[in-house]
Biopython code that builds the backbone (N, CA, C, O; Angstrom):
import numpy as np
from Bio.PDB.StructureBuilder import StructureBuilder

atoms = [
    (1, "UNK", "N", (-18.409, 28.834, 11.366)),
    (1, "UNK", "CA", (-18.383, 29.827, 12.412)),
    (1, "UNK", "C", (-19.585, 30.766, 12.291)),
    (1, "UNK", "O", (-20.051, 31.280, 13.307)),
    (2, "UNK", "N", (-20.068, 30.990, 11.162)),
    (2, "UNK", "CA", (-20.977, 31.749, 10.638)),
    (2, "UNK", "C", (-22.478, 31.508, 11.735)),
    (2, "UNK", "O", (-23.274, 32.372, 12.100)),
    (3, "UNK", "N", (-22.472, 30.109, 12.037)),
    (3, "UNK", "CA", (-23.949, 29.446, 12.477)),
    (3, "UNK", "C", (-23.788, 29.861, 13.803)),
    (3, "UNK", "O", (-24.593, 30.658, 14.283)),
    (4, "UNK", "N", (-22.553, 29.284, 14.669)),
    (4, "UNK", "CA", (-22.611, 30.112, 15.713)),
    (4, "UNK", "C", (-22.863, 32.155, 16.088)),
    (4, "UNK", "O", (-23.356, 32.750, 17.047)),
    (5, "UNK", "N", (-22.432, 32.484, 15.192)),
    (5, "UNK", "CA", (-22.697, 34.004, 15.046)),
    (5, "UNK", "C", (-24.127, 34.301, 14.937)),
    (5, "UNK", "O", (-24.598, 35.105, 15.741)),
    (6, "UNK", "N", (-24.860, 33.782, 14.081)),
    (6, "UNK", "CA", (-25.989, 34.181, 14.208)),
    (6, "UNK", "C", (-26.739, 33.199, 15.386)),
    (6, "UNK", "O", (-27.728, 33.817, 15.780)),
    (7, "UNK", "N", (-26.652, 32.252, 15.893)),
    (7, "UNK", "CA", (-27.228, 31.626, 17.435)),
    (7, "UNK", "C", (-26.781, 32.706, 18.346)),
    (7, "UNK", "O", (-27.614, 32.954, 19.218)),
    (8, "UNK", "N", (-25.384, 33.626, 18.402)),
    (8, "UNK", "CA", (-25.417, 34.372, 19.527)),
    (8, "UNK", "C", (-25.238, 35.587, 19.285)),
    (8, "UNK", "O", (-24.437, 36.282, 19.910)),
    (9, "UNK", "N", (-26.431, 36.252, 17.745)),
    (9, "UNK", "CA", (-26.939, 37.194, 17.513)),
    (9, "UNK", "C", (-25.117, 38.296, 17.457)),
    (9, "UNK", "O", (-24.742, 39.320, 18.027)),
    (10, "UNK", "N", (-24.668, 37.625, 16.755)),
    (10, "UNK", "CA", (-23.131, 38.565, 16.272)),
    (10, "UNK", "C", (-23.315, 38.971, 15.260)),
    (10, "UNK", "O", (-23.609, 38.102, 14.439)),
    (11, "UNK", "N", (-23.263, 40.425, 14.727)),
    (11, "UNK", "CA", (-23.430, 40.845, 13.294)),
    (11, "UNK", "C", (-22.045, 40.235, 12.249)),
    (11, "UNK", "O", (-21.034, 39.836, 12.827)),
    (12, "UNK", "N", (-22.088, 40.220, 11.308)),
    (12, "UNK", "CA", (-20.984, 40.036, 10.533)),
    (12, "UNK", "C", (-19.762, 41.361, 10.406)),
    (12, "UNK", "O", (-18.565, 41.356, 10.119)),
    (13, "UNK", "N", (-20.596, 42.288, 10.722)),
    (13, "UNK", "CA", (-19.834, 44.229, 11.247)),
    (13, "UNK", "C", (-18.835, 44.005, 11.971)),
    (13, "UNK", "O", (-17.704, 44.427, 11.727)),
    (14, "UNK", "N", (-19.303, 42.988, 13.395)),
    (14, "UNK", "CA", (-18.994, 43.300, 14.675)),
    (14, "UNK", "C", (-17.400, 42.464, 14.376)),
    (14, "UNK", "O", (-17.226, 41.496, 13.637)),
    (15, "UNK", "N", (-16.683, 42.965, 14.949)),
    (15, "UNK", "CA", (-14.967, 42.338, 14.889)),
    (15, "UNK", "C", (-14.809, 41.586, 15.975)),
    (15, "UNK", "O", (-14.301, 42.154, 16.941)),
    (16, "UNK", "N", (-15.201, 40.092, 16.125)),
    (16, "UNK", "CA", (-14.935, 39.625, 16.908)),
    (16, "UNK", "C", (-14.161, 37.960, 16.499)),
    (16, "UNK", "O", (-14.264, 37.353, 15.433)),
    (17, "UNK", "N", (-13.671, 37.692, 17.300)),
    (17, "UNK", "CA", (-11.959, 36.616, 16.915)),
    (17, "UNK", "C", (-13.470, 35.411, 17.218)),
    (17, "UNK", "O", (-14.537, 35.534, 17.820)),
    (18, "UNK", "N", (-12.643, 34.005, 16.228)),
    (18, "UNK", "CA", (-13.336, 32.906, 16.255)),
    (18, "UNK", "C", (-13.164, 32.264, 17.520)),
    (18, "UNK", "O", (-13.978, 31.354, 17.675)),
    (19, "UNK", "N", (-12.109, 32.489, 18.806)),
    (19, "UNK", "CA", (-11.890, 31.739, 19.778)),
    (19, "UNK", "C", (-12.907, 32.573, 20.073)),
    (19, "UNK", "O", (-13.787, 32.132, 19.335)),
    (20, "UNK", "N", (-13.545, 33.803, 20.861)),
    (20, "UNK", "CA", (-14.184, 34.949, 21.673)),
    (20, "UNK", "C", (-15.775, 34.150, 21.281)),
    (20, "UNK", "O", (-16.634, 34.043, 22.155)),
    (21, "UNK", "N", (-15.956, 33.720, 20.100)),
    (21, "UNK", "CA", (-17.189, 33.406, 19.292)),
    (21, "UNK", "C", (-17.406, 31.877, 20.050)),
    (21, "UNK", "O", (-18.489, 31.437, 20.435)),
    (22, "UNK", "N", (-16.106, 31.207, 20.152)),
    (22, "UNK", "CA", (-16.153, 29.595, 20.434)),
    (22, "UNK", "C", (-16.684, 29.524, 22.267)),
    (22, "UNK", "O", (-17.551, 28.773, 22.714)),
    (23, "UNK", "N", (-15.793, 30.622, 23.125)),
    (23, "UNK", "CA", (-15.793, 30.759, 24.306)),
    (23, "UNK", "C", (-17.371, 31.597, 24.355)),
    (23, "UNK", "O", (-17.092, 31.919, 23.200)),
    (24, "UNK", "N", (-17.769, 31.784, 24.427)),
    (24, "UNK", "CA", (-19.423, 32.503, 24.069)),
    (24, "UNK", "C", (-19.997, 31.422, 24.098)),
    (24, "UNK", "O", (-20.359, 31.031, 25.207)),
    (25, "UNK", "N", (-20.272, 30.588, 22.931)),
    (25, "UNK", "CA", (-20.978, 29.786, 22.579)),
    (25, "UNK", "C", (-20.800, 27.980, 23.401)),
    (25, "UNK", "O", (-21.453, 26.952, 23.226)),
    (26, "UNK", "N", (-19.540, 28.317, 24.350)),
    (26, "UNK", "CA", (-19.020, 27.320, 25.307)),
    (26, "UNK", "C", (-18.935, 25.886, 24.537)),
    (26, "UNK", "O", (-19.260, 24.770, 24.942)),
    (27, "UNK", "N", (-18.414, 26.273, 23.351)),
    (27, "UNK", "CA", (-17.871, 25.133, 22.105)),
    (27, "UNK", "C", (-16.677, 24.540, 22.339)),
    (27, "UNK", "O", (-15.938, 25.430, 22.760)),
    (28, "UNK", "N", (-15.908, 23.192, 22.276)),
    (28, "UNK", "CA", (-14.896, 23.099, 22.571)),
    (28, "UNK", "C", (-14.403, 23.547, 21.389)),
    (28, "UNK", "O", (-15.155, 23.452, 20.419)),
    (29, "UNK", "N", (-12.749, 24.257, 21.151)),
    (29, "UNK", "CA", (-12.149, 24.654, 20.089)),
    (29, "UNK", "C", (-11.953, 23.473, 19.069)),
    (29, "UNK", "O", (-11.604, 22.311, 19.279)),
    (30, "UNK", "N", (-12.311, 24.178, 17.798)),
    (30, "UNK", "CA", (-12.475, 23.173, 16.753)),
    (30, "UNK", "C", (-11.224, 22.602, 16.492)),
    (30, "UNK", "O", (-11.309, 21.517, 15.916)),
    (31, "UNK", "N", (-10.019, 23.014, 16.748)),
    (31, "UNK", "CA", (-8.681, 22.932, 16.438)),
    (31, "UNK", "C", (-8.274, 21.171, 17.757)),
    (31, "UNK", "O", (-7.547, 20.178, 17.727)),
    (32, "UNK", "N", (-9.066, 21.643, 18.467)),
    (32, "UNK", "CA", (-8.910, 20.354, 19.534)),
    (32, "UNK", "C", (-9.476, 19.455, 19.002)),
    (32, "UNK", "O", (-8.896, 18.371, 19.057)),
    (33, "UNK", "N", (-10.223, 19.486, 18.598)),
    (33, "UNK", "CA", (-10.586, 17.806, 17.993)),
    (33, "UNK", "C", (-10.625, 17.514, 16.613)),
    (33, "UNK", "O", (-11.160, 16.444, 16.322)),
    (34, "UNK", "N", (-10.102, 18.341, 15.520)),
    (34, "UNK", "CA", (-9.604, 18.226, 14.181)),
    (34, "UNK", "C", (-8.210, 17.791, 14.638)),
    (34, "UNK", "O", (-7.974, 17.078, 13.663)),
    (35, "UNK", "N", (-6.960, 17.674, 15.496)),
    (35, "UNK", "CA", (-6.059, 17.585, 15.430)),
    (35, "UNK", "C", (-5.718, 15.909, 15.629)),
    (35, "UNK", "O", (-4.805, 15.354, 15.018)),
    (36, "UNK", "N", (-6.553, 15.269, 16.521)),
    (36, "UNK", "CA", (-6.364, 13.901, 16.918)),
    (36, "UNK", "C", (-6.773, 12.903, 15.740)),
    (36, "UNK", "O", (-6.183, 11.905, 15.325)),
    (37, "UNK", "N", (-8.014, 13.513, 15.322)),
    (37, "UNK", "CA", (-8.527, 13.035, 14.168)),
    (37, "UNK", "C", (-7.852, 13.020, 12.847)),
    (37, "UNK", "O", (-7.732, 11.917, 12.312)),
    (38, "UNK", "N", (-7.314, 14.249, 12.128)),
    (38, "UNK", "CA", (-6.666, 13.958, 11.339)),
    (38, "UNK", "C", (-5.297, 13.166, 11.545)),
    (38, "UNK", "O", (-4.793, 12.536, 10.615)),
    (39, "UNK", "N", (-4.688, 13.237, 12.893)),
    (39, "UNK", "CA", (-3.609, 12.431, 12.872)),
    (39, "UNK", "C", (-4.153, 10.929, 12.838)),
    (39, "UNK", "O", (-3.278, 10.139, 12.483)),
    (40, "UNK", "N", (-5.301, 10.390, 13.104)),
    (40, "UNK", "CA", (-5.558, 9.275, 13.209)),
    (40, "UNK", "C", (-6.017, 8.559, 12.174)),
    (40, "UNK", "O", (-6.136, 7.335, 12.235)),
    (41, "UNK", "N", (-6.416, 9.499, 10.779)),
    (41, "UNK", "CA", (-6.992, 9.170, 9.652)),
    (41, "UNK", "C", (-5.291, 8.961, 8.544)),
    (41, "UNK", "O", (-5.037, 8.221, 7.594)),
    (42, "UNK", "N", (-4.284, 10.239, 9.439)),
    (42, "UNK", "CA", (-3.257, 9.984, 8.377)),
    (42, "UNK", "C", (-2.902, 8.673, 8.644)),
    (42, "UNK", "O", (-2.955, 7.983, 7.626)),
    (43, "UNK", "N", (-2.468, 7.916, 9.905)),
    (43, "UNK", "CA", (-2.229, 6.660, 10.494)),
    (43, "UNK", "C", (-2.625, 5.808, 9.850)),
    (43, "UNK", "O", (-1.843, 4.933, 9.478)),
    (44, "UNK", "N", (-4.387, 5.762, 9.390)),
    (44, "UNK", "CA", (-5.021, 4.955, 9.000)),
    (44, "UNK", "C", (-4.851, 4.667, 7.484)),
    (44, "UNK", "O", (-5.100, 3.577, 6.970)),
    (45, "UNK", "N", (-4.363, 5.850, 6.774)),
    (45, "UNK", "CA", (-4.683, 5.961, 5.188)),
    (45, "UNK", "C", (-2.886, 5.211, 5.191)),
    (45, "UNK", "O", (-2.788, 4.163, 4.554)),
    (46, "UNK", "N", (-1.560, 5.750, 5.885)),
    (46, "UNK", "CA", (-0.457, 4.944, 5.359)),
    (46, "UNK", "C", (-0.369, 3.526, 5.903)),
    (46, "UNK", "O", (0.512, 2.758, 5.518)),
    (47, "UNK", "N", (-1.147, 3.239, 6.663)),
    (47, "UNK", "CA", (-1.000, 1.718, 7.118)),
    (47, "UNK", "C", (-1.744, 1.039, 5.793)),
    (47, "UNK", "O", (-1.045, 0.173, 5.266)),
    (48, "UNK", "N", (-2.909, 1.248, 5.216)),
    (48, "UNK", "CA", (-3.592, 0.205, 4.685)),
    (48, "UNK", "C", (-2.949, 0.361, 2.930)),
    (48, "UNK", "O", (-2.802, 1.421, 2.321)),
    (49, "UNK", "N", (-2.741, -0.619, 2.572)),
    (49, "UNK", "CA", (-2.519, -0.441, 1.030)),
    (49, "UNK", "C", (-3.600, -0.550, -0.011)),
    (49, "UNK", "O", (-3.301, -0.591, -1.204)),
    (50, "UNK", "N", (-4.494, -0.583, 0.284)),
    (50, "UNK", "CA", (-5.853, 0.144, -0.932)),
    (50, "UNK", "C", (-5.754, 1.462, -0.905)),
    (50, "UNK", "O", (-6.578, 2.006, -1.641)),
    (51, "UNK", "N", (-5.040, 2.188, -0.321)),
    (51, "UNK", "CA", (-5.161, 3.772, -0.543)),
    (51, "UNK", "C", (-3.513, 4.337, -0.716)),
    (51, "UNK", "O", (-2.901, 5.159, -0.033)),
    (52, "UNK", "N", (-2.984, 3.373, -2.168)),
    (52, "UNK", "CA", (-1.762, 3.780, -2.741)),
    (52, "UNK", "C", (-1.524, 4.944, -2.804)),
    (52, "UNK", "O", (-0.693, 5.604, -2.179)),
    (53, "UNK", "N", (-2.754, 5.447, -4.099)),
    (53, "UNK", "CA", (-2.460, 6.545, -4.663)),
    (53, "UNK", "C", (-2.778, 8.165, -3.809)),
    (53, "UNK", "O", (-2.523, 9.334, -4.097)),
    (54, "UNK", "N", (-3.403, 7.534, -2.741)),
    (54, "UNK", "CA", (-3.438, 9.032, -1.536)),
    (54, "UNK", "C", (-2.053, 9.067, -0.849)),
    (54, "UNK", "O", (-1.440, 10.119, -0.672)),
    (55, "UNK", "N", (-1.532, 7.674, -0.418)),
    (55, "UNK", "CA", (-0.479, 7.904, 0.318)),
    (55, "UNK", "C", (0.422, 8.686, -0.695)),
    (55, "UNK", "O", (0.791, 9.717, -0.133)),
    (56, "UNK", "N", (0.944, 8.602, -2.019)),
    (56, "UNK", "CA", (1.397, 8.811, -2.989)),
    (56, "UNK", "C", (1.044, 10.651, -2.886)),
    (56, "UNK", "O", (1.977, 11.438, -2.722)),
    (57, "UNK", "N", (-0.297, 11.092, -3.000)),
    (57, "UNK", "CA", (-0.630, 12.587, -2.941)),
    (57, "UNK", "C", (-0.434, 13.229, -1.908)),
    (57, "UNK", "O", (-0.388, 14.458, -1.956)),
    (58, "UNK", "N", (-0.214, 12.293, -0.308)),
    (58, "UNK", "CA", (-0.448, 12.940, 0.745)),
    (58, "UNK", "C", (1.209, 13.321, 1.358)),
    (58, "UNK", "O", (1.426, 14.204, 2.188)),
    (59, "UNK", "N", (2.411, 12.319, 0.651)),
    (59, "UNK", "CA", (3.188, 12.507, 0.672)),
    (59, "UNK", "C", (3.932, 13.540, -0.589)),
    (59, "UNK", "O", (5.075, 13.995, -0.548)),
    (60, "UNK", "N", (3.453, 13.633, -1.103)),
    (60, "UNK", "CA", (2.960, 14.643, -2.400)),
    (60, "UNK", "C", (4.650, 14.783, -3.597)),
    (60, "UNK", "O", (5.380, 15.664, -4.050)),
    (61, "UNK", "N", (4.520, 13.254, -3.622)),
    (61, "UNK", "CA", (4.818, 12.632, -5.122)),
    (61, "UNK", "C", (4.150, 12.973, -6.147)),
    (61, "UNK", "O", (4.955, 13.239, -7.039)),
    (62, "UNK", "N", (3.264, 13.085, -6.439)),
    (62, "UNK", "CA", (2.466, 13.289, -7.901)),
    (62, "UNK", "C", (2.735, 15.056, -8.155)),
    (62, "UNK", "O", (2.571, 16.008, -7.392)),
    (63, "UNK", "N", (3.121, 14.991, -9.302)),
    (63, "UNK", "CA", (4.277, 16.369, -10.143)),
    (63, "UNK", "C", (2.796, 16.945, -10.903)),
    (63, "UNK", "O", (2.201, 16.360, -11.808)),
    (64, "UNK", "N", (2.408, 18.215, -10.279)),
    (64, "UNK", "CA", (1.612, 18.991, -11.344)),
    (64, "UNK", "C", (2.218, 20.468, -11.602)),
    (64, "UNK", "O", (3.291, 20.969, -11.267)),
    (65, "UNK", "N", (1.266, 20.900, -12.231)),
    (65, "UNK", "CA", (1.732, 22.498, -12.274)),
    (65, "UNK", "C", (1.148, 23.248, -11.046)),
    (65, "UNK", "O", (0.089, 22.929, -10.505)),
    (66, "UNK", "N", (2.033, 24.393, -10.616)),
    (66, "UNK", "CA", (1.913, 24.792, -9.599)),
    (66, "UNK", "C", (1.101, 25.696, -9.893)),
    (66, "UNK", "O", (1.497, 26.258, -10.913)),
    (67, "UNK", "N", (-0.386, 26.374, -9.298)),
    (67, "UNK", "CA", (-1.042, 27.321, -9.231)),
    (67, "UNK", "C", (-0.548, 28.521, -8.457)),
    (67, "UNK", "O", (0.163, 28.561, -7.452)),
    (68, "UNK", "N", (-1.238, 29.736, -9.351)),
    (68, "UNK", "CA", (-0.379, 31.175, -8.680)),
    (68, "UNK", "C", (-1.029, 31.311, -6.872)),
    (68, "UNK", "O", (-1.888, 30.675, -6.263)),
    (69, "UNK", "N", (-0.521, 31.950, -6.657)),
    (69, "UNK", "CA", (-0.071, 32.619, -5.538)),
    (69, "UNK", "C", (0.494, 32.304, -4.319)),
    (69, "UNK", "O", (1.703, 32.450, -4.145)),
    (70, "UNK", "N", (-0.507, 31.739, -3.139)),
    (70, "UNK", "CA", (0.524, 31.265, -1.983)),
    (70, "UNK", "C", (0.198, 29.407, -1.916)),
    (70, "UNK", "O", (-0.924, 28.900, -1.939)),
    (71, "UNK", "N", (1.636, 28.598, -1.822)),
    (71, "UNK", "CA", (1.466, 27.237, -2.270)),
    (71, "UNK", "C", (0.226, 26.954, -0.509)),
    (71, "UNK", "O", (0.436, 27.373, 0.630)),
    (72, "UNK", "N", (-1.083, 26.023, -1.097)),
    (72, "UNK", "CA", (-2.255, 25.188, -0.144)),
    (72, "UNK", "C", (-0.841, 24.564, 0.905)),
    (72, "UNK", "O", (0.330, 24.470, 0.538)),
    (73, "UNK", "N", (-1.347, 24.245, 2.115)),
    (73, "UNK", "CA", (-0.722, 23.853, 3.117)),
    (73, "UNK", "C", (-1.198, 22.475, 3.240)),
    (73, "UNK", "O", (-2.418, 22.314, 3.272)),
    (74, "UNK", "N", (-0.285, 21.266, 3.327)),
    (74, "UNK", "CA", (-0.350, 20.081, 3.193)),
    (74, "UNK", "C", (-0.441, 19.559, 4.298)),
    (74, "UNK", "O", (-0.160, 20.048, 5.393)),
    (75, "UNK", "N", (-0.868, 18.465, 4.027)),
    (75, "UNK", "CA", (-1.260, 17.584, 5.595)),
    (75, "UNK", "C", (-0.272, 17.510, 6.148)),
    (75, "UNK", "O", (-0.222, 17.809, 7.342)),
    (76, "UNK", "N", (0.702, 17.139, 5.543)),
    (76, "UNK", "CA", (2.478, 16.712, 6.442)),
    (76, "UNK", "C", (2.578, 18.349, 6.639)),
    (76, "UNK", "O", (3.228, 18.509, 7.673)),
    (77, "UNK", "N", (2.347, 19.160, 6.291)),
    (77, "UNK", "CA", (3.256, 20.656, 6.972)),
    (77, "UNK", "C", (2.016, 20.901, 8.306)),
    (77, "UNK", "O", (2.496, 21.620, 9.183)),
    (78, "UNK", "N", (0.898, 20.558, 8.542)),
    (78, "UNK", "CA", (0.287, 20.402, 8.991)),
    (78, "UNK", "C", (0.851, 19.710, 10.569)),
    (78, "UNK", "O", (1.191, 20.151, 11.667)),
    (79, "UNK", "N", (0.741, 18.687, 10.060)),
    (79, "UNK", "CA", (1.316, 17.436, 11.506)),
    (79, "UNK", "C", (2.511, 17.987, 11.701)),
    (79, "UNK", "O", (2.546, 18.322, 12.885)),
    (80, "UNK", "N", (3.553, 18.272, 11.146)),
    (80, "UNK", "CA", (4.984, 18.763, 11.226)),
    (80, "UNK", "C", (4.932, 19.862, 12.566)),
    (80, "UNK", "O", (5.651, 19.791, 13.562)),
    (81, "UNK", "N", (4.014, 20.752, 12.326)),
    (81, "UNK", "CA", (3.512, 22.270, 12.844)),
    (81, "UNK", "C", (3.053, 21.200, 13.861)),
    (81, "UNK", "O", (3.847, 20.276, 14.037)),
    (82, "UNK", "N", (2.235, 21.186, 14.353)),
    (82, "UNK", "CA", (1.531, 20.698, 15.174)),
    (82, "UNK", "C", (2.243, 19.929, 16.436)),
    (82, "UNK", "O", (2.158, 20.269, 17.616)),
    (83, "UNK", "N", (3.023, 18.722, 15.860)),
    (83, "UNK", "CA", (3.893, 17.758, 16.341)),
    (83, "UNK", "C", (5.251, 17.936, 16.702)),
    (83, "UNK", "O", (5.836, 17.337, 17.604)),
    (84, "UNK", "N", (5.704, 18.773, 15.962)),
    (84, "UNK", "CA", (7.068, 19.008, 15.944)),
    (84, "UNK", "C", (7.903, 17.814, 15.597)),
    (84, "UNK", "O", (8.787, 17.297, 16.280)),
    (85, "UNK", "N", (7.455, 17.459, 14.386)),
    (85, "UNK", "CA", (8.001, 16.141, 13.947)),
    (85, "UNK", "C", (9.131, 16.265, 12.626)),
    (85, "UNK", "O", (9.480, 17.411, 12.341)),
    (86, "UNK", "N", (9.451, 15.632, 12.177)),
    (86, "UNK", "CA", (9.791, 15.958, 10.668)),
    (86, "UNK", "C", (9.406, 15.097, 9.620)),
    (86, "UNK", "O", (9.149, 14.094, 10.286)),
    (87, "UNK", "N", (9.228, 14.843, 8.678)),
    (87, "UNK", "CA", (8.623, 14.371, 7.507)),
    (87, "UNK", "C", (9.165, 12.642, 7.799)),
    (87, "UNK", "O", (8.151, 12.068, 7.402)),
    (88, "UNK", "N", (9.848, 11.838, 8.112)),
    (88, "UNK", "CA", (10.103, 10.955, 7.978)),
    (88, "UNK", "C", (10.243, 10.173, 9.886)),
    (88, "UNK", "O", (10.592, 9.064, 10.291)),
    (89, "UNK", "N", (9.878, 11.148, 10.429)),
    (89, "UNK", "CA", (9.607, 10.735, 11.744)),
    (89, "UNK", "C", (7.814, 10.341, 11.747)),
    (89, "UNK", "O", (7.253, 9.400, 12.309)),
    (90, "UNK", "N", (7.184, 11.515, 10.848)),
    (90, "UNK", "CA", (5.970, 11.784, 11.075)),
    (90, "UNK", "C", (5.358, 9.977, 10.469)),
    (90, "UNK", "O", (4.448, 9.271, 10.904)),
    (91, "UNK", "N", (6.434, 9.737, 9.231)),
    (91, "UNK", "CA", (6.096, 8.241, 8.194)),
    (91, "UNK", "C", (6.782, 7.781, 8.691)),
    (91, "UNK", "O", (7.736, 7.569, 7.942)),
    (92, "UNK", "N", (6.974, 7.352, 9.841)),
    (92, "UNK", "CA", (7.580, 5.826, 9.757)),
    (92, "UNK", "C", (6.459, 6.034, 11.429)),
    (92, "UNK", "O", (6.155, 5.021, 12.059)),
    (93, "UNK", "N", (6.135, 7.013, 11.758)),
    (93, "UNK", "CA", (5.281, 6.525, 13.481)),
    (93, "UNK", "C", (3.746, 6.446, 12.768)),
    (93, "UNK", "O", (2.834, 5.977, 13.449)),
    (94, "UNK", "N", (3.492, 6.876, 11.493)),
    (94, "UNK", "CA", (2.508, 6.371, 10.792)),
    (94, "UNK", "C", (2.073, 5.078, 10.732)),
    (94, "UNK", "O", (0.929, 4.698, 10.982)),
    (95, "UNK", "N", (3.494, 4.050, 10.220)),
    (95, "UNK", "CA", (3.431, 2.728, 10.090)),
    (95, "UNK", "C", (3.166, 2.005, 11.165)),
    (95, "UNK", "O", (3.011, 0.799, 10.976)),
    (96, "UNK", "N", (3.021, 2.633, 12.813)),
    (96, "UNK", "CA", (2.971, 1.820, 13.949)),
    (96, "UNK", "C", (1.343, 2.633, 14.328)),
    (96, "UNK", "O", (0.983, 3.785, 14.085)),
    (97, "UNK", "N", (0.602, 1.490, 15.010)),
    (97, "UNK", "CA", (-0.618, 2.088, 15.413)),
    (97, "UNK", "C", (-0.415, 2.349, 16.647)),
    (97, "UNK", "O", (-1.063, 3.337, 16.992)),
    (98, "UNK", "N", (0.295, 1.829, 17.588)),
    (98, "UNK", "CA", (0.942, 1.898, 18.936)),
    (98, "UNK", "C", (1.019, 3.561, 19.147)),
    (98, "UNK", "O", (0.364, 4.255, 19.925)),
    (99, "UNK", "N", (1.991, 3.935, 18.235)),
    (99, "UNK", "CA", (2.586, 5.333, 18.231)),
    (99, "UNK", "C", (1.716, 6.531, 18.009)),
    (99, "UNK", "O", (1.587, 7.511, 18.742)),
    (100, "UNK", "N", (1.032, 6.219, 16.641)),
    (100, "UNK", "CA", (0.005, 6.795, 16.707)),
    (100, "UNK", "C", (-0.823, 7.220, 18.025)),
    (100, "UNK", "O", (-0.741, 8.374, 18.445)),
    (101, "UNK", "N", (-1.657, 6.210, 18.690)),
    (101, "UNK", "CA", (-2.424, 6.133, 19.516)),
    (101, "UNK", "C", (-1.794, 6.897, 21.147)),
    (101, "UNK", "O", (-2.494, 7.402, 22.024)),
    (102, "UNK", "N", (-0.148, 6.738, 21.129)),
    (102, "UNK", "CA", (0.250, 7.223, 21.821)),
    (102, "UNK", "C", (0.214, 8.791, 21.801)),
    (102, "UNK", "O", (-0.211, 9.575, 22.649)),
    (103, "UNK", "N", (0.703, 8.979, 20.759)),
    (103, "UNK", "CA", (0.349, 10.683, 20.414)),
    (103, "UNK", "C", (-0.835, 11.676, 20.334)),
    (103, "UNK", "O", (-0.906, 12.887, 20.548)),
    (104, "UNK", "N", (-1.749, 10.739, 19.950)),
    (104, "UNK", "CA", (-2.961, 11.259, 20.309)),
    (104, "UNK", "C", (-3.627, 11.493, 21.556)),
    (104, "UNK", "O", (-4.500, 12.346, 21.717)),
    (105, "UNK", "N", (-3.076, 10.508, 22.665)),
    (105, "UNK", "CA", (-3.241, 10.109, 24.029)),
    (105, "UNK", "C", (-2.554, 11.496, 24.859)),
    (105, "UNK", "O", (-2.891, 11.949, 25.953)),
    (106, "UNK", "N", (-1.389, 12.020, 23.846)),
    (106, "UNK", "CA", (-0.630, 13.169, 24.650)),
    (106, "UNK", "C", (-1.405, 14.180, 24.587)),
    (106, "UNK", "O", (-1.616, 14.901, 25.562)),
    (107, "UNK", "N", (-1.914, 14.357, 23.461)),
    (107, "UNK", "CA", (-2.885, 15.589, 22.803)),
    (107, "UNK", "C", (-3.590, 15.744, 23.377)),
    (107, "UNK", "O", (-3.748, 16.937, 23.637)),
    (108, "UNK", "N", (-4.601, 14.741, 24.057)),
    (108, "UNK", "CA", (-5.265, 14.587, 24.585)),
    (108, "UNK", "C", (-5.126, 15.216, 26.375)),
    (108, "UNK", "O", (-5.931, 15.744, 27.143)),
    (109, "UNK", "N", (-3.884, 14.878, 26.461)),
    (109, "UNK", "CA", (-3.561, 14.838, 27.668)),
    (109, "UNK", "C", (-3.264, 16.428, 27.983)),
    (109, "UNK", "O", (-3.514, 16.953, 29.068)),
    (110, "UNK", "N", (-2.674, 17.123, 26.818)),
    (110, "UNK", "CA", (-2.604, 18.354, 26.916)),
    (110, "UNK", "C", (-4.049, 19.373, 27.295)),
    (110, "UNK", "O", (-4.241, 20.193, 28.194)),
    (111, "UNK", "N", (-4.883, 18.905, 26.205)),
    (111, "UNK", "CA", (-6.305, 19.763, 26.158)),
    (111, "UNK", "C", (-7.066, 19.499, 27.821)),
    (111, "UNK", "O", (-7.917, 20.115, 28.462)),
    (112, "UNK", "N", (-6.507, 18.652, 27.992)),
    (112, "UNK", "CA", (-7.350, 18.706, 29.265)),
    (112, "UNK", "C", (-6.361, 19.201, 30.606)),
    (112, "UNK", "O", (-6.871, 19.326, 31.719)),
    (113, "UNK", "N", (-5.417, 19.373, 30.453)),
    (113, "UNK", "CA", (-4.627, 20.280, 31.202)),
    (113, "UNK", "C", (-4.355, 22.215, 31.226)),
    (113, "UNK", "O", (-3.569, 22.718, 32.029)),
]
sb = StructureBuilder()
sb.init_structure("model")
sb.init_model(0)
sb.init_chain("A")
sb.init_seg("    ")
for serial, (resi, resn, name, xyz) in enumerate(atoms, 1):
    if name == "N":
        sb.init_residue(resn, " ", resi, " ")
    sb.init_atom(name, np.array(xyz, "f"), 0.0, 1.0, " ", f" {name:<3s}", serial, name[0])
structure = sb.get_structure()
């Protein structure tokens, strides 16, 4: 966000919101096209089985110690938020590329409405 601020001469002082910065700079919102994408990469990473041990982290099986303060926000609380899905709706429309592609197609269908 920083690069756009200085292209449209915004001090770092000045209090202005990252949408006000995006609409200025006539950027589409970054949130619009990080959202299709990561749903399409999660699709991609639980369909294929060379990427055990991510599906394994991304579903977040692997037991560590928890670091202080507020728990990182996970890809599934992520899509959950987003989708309004729940954790085992979100993995099993993972396993279909159909579904996937359909959902993204809605997303899609939204931003441009």
């Amino acid at each position: 966000m920083w690069c756009f601020c200085r292209i449209l001469n915004i001090s770092w002082v000045d209090k202005v919101t990252n949408k006000e910065i995006l609409r200025k700079g006539k950027e589409p919102e970054v949130m619009k096209i990080i959202k299709p994408r990561k749903l399409q990469y999660f699709g991609h990473l639980l369909r294929s089985e060379k990427y055990q041990v991510l599906q394994l982290i991304i579903q977040g099986k692997i037991c560590r110690k928890r670091s202080r303060g507020r728990p990182r926000t996970s890809w599934l609380q992520n899509l959950r938020e987003w989708f309004q899905y729940n954790t085992e709706e979100l993995l099993s429309a993972a396993k279909d590329k159909e579904h996937i592609a359909m959902m993204i197609s809605n997303l899609r269908k939204k931003r441009n409405t």
